[in-house]
C-alpha positions in Angstrom: -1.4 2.8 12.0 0.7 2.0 9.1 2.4 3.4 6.1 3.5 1.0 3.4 5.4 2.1 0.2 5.3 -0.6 -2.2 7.6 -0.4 -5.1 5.9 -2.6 -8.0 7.3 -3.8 -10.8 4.9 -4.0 -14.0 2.5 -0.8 -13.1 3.6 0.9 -16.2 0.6 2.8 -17.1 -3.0 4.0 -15.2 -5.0 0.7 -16.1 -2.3 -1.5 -14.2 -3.1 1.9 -11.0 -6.4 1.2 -11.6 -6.2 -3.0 -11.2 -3.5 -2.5 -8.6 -5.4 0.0 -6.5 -8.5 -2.3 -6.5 -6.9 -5.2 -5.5 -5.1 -3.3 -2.5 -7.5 -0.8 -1.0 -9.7 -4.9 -0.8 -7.3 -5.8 1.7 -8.5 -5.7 5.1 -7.4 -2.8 7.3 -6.1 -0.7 4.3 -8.1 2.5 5.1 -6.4 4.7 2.0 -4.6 3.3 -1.6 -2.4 6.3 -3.8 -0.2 5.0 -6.3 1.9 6.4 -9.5 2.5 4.6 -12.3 5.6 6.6 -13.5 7.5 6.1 -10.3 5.5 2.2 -10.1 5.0 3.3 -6.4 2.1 2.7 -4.2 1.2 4.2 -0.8 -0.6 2.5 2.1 -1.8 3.8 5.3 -4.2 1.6 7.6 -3.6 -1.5 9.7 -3.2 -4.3 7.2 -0.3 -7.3 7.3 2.4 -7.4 4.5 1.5 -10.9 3.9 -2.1 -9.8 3.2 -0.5 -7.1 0.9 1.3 -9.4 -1.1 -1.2 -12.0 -1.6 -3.4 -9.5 -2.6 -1.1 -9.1 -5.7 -0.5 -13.4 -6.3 -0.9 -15.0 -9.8 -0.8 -11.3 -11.0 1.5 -9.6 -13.5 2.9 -7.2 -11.0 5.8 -8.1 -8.4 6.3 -6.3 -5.3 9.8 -5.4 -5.3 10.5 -3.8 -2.0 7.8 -2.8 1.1 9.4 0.3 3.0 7.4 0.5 6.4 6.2 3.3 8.8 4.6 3.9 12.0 2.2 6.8 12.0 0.8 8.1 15.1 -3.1 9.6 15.2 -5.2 11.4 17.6 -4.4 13.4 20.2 -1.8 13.1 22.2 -2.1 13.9 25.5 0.5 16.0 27.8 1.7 15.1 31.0 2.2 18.1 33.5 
């Protein structure tokens, strides 16, 4: 699983979280959208592509500026003995 950060330019106030946040949490394998308009930062977490990420915002008003990427592990882990 995946943890995208997206820093967007032009998410200024909570209708351009509410029109950003729709258009993301659309794209396939995003399982979970949080954003915040006053730092213009949104969090991903699923399995989705960056290019389906950024297409998702095309022929909008806001511009991804930066995607900062991470690996997140889930389940249980097993032990070795």
């Amino acid at each position: 699983m995946t943890e995208l950060t997206l820093y967007v330019e032009g998410m200024g106030c909570r209708d351009c979280v509410r029109e950003v946040t729709a258009r993301l949490r659309d794209v396939p394998g995003v399982e979970a959208v949080a954003a915040d308009h006053r730092r213009s930062v949104v969090l991903l977490i699923g399995s989705m592509s960056h290019s389906d990420v950024v297409a998702a915002l095309e022929g909008t008003r806001f511009h991804i500026d930066r995607i900062d990427a991470d690996s997140i592990e889930t389940g249980s882990r097993q032990q070795s003995s």
